[in-house]
N, C-alpha and C positions, 0 to 999 in steps of 0.2 A: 618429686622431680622426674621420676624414670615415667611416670603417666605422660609428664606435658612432652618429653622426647618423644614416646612411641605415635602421641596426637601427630606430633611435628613431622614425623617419619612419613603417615601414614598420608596426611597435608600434602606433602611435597611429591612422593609419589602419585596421587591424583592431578597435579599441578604438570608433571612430566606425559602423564599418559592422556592428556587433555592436549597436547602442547603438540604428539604426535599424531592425534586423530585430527586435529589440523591442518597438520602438514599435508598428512594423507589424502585429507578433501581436497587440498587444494591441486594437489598431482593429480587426482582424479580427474576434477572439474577440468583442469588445461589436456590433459588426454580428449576427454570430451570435446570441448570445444575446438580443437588442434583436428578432430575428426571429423567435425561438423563443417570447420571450413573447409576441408578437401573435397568433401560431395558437395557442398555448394559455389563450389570452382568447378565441378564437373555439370551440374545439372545446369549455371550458367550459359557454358560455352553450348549444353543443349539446345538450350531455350534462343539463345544469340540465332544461332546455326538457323533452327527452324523461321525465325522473320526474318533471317536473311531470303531462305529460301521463297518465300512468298514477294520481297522486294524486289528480287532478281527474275521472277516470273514477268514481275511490273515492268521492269528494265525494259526486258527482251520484247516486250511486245509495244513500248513505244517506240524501240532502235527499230522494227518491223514495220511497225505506221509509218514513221518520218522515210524507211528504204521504199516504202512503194508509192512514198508523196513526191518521192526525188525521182525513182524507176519513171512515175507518169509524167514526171516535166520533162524530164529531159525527154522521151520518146512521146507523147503527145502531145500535152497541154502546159506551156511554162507558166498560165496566168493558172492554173488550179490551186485551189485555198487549201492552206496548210492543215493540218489534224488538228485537232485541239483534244489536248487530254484533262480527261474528270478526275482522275485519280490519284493527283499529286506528283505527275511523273513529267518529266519534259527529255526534250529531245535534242541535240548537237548533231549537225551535215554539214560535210566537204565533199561538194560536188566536182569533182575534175575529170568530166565526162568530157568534154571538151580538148583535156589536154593527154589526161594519161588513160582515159576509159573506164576512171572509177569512179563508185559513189560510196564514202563510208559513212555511219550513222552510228551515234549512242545513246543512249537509251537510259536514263538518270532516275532511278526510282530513291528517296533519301540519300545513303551513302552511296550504296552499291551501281555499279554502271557497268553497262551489257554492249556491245557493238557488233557492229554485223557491216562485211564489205564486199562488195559486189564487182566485177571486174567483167567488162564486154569484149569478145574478143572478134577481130572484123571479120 
């Protein structure tokens, strides 16, 4: 009888120490993965940032097209053809040359949007 206790003993402590290696992976693994998502919330917001930056290049240089398509109408040519852009980018103008001496333009590249306003003074 004292044999099948000591098996039992020896059982059950295997059963405990199996029970806490575990636990332990599993605190490990979420340490890990808890670590992993925070550089990849940062290298994110990297990688965001830089196509932003190359959208907003696109922005600024169709709000520039459409200001010198509006600059040349209103002081030479009002029947001159509008830019057309290749790049996926378009353009919005409020001409009030006429009333307040401004022309503003924006510049729409995906989300991001650039504007640029121009003011004549007599």
């Amino acid at each position: 009888m004292k044999i099948f206790n000591i098996k039992y003993l020896i059982h059950n402590k295997k059963d405990r120490l199996s029970g806490q290696i575990f636990l332990m992976s599993i605190l490990i693994l979420s340490a890990v993965m808890t670590s992993a998502l925070f550089l990849m919330s940062i290298f994110i917001k990297d990688f965001r940032q830089s196509i932003e930056t190359s959208e907003s290049v696109k922005a600024f240089y169709a709000a520039d097209s459409a200001m010198e398509w509006q600059i040349f109408n209103t002081l030479n040519d009002p029947d001159a053809s509008a830019p057309i852009m290749m790049n996926n980018t378009r353009y919005d103008f409020k001409n009030d040359y006429a009333i307040s001496r401004n022309i503003k333009t924006t510049g729409v590249s995906k989300k991001v949007r650039r504007g640029l306003e121009v003011t004549f003074s007599e």
